[in-house]
C-alpha positions as CSV (number, residue, x, y, z in Angstrom):
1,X,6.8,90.3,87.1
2,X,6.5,86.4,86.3
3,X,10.4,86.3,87.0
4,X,9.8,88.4,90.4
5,X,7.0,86.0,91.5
6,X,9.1,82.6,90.5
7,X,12.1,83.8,92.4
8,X,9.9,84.3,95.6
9,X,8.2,81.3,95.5
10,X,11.7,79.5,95.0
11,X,13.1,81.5,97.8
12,X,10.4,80.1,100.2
13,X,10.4,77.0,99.3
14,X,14.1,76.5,99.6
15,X,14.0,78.4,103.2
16,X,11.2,76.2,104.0
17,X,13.0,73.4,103.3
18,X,15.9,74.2,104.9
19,X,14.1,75.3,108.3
20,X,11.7,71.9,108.4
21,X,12.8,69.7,106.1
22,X,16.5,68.7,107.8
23,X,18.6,69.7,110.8
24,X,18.9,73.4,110.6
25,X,19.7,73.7,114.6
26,X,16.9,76.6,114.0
27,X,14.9,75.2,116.5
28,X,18.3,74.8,118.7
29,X,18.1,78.9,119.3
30,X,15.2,78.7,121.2
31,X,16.3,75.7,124.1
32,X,17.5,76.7,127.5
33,X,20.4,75.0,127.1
34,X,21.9,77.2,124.3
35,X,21.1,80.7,126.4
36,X,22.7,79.1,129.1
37,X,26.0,78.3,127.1
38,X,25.9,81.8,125.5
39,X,25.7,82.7,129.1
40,X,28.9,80.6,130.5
41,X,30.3,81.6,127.0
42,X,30.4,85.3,127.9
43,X,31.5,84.9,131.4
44,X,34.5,83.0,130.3
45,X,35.7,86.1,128.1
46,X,34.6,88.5,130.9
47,X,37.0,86.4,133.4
48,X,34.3,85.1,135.3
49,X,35.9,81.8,136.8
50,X,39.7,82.3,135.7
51,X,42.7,83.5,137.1
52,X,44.1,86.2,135.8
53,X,43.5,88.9,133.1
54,X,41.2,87.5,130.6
55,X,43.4,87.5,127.2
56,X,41.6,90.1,125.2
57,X,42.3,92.6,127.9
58,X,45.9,91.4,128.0
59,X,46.9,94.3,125.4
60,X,50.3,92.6,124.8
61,X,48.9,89.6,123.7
62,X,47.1,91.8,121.1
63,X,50.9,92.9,119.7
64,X,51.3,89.4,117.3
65,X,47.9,89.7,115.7
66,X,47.7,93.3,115.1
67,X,51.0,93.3,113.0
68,X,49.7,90.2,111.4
69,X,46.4,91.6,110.5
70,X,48.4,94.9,109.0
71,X,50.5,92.7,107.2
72,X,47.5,91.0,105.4
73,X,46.2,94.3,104.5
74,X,49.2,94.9,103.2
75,X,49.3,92.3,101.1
76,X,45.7,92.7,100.1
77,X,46.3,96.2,99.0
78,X,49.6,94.9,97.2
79,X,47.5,92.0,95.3
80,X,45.0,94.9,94.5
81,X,47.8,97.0,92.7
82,X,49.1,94.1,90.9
83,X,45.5,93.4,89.7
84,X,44.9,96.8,88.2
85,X,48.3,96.8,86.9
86,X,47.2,93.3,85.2
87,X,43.8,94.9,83.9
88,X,45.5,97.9,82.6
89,X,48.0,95.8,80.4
90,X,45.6,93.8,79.2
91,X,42.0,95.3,78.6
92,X,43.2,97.9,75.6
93,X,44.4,95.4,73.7
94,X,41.8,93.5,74.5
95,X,38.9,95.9,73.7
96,X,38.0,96.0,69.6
97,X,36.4,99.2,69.8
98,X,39.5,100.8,72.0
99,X,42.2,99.7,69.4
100,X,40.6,99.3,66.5
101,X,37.3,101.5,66.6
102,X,36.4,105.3,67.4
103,X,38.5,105.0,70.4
104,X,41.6,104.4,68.9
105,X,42.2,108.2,67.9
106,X,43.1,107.1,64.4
């Protein structure tokens, strides 16, 4: 309980910190100016002010990063198989109890 209690205080000490104690830009949520930049922001990617189709709903620009993105998965799942190929090498010998001990089947 002790351990509970410590990490809390710690926790809101450090977020306390953090908010008041430096430049968070916490305080920078609240200003005008921010809403009215998410505001243009949003325009901007709704077209508002631009010729043309705005780009995300230009679905052949979307070609290039959607075979790029399933090439990363690709390779993700790839470095994933390699990994478990790796662990399953490695960990029996590794392991006393699995080649040596009540495991072992000798």
């Amino acid at each position: 309980m002790a351990s509970f209690l410590g990490f809390i205080i710690l926790a809101v000490v450090s977020w306390a910190s953090i908010l008041w104690g430096g430049k968070s830009g916490f305080s920078e949520l609240f200003m005008t100016e921010t809403w009215a930049g998410v505001a243009e922001f949003i325009g901007q990617l709704l077209g508002r002010g631009t010729e043309g189709t705005p780009a995300f709903l230009d679905f052949a620009s979307w070609r290039d990063p959607l075979w790029l993105s399933l090439d990363t998965i690709a390779m993700s799942v790839l470095a994933i198989g390699f990994a478990a190929l790796a662990v399953l090498l490695t960990f029996l010998p590794a392991a006393r109890n699995a080649a040596f001990g009540e495991l072992s089947g000798s």
